[in-house]
Backbone as XML, in Angstrom:
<?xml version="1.0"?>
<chain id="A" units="angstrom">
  <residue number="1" name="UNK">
    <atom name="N" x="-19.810" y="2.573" z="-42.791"/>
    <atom name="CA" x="-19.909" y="3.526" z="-41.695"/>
    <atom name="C" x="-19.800" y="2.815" z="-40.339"/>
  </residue>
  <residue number="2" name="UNK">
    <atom name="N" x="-21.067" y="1.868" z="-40.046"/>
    <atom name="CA" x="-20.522" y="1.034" z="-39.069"/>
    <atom name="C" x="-19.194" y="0.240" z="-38.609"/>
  </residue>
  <residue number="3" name="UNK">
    <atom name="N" x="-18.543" y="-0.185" z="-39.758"/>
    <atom name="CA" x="-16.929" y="-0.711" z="-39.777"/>
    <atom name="C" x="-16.095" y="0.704" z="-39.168"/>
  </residue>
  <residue number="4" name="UNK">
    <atom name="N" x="-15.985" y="1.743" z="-39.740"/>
    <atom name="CA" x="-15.284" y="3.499" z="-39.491"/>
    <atom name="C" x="-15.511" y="3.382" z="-37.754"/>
  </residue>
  <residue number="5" name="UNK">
    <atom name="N" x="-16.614" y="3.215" z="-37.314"/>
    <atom name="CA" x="-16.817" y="3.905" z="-36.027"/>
    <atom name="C" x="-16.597" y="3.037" z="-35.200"/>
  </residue>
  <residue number="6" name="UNK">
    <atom name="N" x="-17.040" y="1.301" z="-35.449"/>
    <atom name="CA" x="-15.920" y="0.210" z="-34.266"/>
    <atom name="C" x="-14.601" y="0.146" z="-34.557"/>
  </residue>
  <residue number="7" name="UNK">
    <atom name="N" x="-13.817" y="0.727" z="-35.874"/>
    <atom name="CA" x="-12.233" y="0.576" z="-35.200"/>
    <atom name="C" x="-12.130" y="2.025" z="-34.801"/>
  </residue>
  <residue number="8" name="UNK">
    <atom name="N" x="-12.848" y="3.198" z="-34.939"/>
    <atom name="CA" x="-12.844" y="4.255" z="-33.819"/>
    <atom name="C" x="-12.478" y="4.136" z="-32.692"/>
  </residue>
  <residue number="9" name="UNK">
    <atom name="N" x="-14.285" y="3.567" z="-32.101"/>
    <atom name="CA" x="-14.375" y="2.996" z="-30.815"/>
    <atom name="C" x="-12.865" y="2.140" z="-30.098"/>
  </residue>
  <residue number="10" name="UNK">
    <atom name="N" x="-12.509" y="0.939" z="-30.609"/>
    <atom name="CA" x="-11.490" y="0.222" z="-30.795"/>
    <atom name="C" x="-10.274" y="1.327" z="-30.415"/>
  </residue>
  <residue number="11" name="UNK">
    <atom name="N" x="-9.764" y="1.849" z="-31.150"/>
    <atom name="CA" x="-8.890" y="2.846" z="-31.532"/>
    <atom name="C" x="-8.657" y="3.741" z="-29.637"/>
  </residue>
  <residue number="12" name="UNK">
    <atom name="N" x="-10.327" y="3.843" z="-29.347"/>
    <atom name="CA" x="-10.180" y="4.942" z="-28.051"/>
    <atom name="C" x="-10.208" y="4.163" z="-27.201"/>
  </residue>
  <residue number="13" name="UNK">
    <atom name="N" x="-10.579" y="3.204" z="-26.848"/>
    <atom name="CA" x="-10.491" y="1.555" z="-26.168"/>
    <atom name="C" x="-9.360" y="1.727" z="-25.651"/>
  </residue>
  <residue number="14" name="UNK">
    <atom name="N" x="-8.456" y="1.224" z="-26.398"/>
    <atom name="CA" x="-6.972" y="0.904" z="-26.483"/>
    <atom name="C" x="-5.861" y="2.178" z="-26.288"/>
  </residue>
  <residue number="15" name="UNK">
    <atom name="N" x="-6.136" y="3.411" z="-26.714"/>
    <atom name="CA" x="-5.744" y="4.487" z="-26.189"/>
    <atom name="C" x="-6.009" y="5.031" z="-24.559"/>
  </residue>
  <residue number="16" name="UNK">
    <atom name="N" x="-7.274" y="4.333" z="-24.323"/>
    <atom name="CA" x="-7.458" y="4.823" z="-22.714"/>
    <atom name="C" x="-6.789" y="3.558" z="-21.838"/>
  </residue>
  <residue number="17" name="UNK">
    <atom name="N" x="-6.968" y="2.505" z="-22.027"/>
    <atom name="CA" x="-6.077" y="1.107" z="-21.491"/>
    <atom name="C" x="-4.663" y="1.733" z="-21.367"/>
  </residue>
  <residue number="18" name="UNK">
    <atom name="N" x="-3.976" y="2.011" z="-22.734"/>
    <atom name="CA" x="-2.955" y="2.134" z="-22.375"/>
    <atom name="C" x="-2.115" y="3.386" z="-21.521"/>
  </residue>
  <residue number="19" name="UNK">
    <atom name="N" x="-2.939" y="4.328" z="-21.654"/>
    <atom name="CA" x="-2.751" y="5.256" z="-20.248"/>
    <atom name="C" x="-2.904" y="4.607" z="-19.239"/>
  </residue>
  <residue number="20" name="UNK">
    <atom name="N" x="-3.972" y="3.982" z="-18.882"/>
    <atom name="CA" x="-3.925" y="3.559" z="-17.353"/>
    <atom name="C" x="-3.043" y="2.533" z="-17.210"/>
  </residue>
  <residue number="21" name="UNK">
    <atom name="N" x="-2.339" y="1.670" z="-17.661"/>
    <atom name="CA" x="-1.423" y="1.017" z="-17.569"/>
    <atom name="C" x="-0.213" y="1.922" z="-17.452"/>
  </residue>
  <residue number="22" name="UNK">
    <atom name="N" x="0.107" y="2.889" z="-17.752"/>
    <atom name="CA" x="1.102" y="3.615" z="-17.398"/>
    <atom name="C" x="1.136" y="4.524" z="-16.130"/>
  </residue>
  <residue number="23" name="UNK">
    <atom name="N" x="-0.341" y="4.870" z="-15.927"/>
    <atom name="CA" x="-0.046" y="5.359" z="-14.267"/>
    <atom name="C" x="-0.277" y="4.239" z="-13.529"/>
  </residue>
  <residue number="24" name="UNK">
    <atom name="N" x="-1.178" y="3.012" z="-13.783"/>
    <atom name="CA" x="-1.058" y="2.144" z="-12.706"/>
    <atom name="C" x="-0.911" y="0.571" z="-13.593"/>
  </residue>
  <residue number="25" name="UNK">
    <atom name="N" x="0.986" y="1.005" z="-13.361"/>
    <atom name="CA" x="0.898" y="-0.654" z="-14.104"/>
    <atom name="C" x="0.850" y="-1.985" z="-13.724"/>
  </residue>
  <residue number="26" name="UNK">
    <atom name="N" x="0.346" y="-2.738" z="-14.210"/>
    <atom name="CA" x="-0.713" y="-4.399" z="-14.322"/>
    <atom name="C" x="0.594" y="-5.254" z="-12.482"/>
  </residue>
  <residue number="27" name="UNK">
    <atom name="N" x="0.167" y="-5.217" z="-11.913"/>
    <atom name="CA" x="1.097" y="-5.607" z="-10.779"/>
    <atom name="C" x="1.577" y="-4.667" z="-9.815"/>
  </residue>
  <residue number="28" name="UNK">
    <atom name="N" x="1.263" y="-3.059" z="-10.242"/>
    <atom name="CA" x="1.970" y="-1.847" z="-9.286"/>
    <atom name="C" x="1.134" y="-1.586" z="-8.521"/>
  </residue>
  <residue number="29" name="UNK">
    <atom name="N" x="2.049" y="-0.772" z="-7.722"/>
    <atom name="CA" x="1.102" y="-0.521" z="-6.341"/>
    <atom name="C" x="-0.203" y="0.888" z="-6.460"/>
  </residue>
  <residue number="30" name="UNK">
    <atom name="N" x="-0.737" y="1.188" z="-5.914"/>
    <atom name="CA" x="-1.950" y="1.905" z="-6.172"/>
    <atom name="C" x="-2.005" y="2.734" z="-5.034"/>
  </residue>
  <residue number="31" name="UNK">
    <atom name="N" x="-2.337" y="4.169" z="-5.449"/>
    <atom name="CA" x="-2.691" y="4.911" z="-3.777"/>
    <atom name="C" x="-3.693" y="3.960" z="-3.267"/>
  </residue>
  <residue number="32" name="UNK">
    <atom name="N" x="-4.383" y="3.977" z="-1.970"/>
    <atom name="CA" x="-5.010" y="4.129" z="-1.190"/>
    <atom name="C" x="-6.065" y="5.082" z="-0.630"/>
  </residue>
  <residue number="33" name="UNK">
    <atom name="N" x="-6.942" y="4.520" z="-1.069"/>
    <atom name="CA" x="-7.893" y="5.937" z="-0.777"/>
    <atom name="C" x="-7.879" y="6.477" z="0.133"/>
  </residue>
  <residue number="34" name="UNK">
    <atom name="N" x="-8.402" y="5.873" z="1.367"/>
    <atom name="CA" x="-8.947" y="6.496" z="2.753"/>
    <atom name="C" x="-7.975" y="5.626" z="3.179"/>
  </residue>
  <residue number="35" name="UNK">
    <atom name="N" x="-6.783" y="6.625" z="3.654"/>
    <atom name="CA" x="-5.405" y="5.873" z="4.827"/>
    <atom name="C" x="-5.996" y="5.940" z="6.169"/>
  </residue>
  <residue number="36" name="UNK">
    <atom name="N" x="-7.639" y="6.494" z="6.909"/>
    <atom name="CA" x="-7.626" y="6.394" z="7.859"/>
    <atom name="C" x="-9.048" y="5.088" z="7.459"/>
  </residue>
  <residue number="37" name="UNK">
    <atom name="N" x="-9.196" y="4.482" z="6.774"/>
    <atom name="CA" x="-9.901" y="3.376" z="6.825"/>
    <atom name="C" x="-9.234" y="2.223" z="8.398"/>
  </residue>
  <residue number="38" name="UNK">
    <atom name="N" x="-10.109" y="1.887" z="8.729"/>
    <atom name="CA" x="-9.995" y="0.896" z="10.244"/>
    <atom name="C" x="-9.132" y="-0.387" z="9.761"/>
  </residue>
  <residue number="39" name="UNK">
    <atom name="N" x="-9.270" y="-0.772" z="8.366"/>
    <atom name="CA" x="-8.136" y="-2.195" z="7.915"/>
    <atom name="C" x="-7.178" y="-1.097" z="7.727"/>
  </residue>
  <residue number="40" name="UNK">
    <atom name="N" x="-6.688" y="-0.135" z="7.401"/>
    <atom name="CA" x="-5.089" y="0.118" z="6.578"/>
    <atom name="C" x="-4.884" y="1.063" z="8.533"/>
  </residue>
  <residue number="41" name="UNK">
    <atom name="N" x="-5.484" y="1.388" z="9.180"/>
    <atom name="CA" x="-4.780" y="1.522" z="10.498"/>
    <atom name="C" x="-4.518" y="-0.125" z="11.410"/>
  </residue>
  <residue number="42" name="UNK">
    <atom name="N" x="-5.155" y="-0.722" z="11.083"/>
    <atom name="CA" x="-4.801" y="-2.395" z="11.530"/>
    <atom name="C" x="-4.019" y="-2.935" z="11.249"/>
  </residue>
  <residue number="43" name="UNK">
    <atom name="N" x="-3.465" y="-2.933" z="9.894"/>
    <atom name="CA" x="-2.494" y="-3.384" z="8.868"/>
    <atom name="C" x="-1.124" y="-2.217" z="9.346"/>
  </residue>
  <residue number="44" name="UNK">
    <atom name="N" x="-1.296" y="-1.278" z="9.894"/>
    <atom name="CA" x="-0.048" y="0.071" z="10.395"/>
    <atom name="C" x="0.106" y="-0.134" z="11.404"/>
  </residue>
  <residue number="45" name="UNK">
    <atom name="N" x="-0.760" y="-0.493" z="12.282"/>
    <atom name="CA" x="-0.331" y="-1.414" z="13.757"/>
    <atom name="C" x="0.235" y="-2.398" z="13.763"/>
  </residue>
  <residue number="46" name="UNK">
    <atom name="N" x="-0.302" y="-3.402" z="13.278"/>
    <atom name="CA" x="0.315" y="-4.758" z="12.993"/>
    <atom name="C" x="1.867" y="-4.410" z="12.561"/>
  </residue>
  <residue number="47" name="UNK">
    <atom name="N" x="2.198" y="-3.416" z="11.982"/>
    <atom name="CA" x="3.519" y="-3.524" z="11.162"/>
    <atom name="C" x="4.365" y="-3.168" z="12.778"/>
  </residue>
  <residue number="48" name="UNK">
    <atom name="N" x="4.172" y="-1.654" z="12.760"/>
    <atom name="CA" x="4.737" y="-1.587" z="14.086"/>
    <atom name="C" x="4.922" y="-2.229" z="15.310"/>
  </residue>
  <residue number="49" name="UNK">
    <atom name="N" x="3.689" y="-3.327" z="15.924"/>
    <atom name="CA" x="3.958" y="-4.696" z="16.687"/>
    <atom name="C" x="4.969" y="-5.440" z="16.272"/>
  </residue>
  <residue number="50" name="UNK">
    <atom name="N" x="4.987" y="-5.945" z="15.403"/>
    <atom name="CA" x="5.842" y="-6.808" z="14.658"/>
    <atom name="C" x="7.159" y="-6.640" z="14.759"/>
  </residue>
  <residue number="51" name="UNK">
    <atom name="N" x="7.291" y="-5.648" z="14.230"/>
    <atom name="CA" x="8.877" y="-4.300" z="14.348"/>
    <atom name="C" x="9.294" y="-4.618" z="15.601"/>
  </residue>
  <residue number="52" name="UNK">
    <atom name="N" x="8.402" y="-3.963" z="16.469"/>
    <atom name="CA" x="8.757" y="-4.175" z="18.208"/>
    <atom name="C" x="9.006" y="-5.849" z="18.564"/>
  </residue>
  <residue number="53" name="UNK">
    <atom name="N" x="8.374" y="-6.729" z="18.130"/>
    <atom name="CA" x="8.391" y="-7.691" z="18.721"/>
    <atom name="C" x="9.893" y="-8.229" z="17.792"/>
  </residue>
  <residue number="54" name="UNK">
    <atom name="N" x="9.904" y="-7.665" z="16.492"/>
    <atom name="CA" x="11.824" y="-8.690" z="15.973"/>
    <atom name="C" x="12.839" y="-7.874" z="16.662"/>
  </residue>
  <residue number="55" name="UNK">
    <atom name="N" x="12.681" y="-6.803" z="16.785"/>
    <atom name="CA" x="13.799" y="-5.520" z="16.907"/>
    <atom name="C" x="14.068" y="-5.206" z="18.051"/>
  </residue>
  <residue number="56" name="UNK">
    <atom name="N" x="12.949" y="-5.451" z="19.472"/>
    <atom name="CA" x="13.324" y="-5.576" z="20.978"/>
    <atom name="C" x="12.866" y="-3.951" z="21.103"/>
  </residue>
  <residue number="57" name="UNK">
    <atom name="N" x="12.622" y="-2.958" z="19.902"/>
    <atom name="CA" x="12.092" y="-1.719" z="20.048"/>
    <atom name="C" x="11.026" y="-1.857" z="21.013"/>
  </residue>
  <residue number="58" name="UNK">
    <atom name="N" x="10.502" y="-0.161" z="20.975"/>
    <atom name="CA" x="9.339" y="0.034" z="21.751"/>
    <atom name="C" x="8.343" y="1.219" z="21.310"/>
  </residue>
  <residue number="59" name="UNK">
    <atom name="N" x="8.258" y="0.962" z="19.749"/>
    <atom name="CA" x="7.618" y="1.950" z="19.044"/>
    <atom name="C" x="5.747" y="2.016" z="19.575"/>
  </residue>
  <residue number="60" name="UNK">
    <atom name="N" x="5.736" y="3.211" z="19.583"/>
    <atom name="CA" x="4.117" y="3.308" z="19.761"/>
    <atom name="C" x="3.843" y="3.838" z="18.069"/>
  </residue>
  <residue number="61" name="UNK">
    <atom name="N" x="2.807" y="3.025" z="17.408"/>
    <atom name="CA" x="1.842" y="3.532" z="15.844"/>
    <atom name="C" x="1.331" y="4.728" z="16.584"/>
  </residue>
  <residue number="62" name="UNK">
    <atom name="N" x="1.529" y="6.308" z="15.264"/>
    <atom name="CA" x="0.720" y="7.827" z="15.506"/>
    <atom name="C" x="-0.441" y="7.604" z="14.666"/>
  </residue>
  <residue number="63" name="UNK">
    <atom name="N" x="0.323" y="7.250" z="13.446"/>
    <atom name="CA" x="-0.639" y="7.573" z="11.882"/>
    <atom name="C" x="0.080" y="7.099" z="11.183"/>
  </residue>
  <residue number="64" name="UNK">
    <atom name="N" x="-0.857" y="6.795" z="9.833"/>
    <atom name="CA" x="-0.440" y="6.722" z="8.777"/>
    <atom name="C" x="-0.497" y="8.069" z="7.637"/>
  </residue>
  <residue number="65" name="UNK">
    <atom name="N" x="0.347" y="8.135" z="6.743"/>
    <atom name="CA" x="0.734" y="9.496" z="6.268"/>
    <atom name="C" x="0.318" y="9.264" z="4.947"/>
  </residue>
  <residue number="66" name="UNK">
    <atom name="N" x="0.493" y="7.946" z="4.556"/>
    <atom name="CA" x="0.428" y="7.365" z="2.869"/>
    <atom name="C" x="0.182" y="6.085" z="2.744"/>
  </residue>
  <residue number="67" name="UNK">
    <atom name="N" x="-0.448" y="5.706" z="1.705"/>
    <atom name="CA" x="-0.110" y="4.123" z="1.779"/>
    <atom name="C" x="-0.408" y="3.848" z="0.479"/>
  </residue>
  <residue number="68" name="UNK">
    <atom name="N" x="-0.233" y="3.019" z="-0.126"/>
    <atom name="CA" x="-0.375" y="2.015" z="-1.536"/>
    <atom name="C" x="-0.628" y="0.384" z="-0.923"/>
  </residue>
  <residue number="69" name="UNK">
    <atom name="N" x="-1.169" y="-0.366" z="-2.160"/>
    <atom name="CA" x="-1.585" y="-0.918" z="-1.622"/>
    <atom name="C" x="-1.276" y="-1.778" z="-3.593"/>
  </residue>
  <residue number="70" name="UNK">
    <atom name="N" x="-1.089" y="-3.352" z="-3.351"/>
    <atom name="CA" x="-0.310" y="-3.928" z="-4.544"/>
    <atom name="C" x="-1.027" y="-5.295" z="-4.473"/>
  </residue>
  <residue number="71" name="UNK">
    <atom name="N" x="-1.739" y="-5.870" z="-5.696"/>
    <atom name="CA" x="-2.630" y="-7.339" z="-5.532"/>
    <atom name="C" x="-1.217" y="-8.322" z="-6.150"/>
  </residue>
  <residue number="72" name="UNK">
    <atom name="N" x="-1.036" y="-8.900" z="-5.301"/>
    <atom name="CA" x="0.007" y="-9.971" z="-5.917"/>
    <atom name="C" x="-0.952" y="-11.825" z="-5.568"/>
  </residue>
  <residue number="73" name="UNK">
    <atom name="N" x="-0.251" y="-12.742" z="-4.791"/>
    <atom name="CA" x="-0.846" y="-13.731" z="-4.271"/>
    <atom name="C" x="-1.341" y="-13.626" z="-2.533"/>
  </residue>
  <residue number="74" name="UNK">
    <atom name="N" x="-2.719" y="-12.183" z="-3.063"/>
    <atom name="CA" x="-2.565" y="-11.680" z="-1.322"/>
    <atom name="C" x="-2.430" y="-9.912" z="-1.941"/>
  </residue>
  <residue number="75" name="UNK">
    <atom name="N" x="-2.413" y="-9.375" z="-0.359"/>
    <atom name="CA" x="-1.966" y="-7.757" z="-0.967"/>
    <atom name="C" x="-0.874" y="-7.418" z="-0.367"/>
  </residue>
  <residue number="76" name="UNK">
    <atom name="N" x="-0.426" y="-6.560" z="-0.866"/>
    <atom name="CA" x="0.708" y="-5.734" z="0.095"/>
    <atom name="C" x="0.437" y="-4.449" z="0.081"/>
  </residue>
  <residue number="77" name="UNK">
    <atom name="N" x="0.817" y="-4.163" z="1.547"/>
    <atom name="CA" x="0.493" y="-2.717" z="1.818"/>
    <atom name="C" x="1.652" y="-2.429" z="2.212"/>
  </residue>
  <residue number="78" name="UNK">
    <atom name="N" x="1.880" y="-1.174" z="1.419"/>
    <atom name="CA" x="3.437" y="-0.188" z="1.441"/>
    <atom name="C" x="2.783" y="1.170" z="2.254"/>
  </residue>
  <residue number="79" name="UNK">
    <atom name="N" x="2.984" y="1.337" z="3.231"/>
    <atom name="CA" x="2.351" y="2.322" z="4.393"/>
    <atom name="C" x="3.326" y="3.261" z="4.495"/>
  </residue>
  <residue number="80" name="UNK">
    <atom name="N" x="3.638" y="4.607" z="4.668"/>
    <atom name="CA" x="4.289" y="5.883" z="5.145"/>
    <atom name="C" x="4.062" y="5.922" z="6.576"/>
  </residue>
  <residue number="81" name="UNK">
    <atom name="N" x="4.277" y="6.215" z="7.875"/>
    <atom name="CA" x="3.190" y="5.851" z="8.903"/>
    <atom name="C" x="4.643" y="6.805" z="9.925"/>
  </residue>
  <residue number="82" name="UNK">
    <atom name="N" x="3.743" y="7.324" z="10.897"/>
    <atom name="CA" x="4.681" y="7.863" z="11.772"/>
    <atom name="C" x="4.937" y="7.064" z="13.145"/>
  </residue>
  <residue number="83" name="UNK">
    <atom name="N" x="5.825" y="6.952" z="13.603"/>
    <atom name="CA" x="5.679" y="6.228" z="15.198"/>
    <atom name="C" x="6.908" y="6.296" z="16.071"/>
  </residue>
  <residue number="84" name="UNK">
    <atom name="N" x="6.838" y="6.564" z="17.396"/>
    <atom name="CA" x="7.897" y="6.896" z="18.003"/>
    <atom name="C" x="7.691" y="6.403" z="19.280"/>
  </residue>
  <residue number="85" name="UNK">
    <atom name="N" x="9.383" y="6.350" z="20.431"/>
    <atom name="CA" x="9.356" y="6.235" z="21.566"/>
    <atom name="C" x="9.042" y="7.539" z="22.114"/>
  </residue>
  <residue number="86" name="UNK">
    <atom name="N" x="8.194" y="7.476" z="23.591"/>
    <atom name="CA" x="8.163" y="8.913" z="23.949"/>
    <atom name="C" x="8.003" y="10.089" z="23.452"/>
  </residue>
  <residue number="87" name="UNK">
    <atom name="N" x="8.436" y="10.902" z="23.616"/>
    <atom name="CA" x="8.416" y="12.226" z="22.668"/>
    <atom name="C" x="9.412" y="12.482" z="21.429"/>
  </residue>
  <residue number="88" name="UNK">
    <atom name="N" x="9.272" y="11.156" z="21.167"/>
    <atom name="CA" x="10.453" y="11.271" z="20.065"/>
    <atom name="C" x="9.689" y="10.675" z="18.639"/>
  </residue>
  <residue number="89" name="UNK">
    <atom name="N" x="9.150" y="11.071" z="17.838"/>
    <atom name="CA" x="8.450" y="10.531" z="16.344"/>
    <atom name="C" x="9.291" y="10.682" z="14.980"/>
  </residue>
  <residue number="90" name="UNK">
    <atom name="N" x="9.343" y="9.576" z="14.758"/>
    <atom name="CA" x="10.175" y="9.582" z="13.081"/>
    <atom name="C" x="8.968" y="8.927" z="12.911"/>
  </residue>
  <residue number="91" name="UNK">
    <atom name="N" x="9.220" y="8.571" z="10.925"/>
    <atom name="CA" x="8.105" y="8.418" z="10.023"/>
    <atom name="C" x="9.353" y="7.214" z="9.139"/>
  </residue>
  <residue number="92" name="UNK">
    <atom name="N" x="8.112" y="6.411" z="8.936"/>
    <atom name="CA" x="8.854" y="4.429" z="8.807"/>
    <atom name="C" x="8.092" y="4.249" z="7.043"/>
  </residue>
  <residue number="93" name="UNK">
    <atom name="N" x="8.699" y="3.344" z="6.867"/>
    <atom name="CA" x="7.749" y="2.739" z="5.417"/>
    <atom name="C" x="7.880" y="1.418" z="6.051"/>
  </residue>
  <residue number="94" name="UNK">
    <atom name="N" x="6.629" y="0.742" z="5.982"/>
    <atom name="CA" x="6.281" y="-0.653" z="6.146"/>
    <atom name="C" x="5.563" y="-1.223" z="5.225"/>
  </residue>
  <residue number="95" name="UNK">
    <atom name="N" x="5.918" y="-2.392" z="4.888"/>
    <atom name="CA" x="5.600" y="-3.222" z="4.108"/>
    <atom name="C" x="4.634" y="-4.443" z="4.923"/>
  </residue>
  <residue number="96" name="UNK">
    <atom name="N" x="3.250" y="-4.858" z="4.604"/>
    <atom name="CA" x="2.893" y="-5.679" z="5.065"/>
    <atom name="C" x="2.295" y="-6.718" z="3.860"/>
  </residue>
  <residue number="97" name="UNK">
    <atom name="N" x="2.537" y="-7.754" z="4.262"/>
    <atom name="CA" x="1.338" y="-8.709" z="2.996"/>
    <atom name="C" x="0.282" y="-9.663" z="3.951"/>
  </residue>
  <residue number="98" name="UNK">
    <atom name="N" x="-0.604" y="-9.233" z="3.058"/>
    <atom name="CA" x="-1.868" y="-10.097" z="3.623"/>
    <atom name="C" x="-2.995" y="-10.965" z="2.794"/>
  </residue>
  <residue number="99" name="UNK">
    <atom name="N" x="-2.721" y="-12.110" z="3.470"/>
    <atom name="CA" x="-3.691" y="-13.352" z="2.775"/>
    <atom name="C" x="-4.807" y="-13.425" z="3.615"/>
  </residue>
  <residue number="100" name="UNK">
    <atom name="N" x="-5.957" y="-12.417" z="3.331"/>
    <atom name="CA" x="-7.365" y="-12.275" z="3.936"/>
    <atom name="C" x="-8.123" y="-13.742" z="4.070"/>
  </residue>
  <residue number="101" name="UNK">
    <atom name="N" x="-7.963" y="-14.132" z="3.308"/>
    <atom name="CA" x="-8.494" y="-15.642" z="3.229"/>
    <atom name="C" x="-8.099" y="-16.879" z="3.882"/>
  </residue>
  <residue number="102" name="UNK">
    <atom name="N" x="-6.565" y="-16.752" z="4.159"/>
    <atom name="CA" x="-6.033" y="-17.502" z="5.287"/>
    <atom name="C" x="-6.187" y="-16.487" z="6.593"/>
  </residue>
  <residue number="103" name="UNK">
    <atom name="N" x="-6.148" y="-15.608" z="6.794"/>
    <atom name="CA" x="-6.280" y="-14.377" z="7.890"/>
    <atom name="C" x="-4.722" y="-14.733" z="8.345"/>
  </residue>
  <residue number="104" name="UNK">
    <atom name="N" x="-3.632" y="-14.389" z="7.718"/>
    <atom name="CA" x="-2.510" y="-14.201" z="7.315"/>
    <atom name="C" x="-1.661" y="-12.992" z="7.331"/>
  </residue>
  <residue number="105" name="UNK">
    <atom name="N" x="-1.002" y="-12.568" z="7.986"/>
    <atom name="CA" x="-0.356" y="-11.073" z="7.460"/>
    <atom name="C" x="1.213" y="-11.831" z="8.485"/>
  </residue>
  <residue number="106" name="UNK">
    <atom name="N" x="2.107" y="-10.816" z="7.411"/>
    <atom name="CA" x="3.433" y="-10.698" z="7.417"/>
    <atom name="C" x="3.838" y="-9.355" z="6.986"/>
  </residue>
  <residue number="107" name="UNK">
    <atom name="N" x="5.084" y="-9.375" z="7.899"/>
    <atom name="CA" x="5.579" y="-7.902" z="8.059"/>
    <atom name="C" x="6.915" y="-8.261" z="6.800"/>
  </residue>
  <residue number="108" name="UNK">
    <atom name="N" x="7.156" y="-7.795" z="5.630"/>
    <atom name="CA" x="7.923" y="-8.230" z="4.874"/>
    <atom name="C" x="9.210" y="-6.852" z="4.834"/>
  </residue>
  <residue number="109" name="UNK">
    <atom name="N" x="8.687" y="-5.320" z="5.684"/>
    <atom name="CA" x="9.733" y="-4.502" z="5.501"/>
    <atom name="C" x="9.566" y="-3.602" z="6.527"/>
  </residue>
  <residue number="110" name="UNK">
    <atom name="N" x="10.128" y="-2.954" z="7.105"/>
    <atom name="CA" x="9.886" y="-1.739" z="8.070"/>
    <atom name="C" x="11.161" y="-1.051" z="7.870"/>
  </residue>
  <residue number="111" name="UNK">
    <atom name="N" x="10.903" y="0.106" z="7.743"/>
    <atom name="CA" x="12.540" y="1.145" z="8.101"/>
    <atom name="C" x="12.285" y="2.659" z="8.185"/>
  </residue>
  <residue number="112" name="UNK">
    <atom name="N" x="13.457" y="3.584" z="8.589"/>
    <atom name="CA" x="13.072" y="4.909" z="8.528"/>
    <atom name="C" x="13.261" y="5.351" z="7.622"/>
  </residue>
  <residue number="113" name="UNK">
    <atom name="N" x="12.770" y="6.030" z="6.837"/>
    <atom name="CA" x="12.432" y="6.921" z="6.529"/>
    <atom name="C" x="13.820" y="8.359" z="6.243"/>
  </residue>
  <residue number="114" name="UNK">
    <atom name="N" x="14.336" y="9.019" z="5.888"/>
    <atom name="CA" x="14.875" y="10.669" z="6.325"/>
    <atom name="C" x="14.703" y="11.602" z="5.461"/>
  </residue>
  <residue number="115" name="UNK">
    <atom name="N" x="14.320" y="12.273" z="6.146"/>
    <atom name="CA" x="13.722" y="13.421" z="5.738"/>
    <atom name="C" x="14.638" y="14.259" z="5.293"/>
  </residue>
</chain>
């Protein structure tokens, strides 16, 4: 009886693992809980500075709309985020990676978006 119910157990183990490996697989990116957390609006600024400072732009950061967030060597944050000149707002995906431990971040992607 005891043998029956640990390869049960076993059995539902390994059935629930392997679901979650299929919505969030071992290296993929992950929602983000709270996109208005004070690091993932820091990390949406930073992207947009960055942008401005390679590109000669003059984007002002609105918000962020979405974000994921991926543990590699460091994290990367894949952000949805809106930002515009003047009265003019499009919505960007930025890519940032950050080595918290070196206090490190790199802008590895920025672009628009179309709707």
């Amino acid at each position: 009886m005891k043998l029956q119910t640990l390869i049960l157990l076993t059995v539902l183990v390994m059935a629930s693992v392997a679901a979650a490996r299929e919505q969030y697989p071992l290296g993929g990116y992950r929602p983000i809980g709270n996109i208005n957390d004070p690091h993932v609006i820091e990390i949406a600024k930073f992207a947009v500075t960055q942008y401005d400072k390679q590109s000669g732009a003059k984007l002002k950061f609105k918000k962020v709309i979405k974000g994921e967030s991926q543990v590699v060597a460091g994290i990367n944050y894949r952000l949805t985020l809106s930002a515009g000149e003047g009265s003019v707002t499009k919505i960007y995906e930025a890519v940032v990676w950050e080595k918290l431990w070196l206090h490190s971040r790199n802008l590895t992607s920025f672009k628009p978006l179309h709707a």
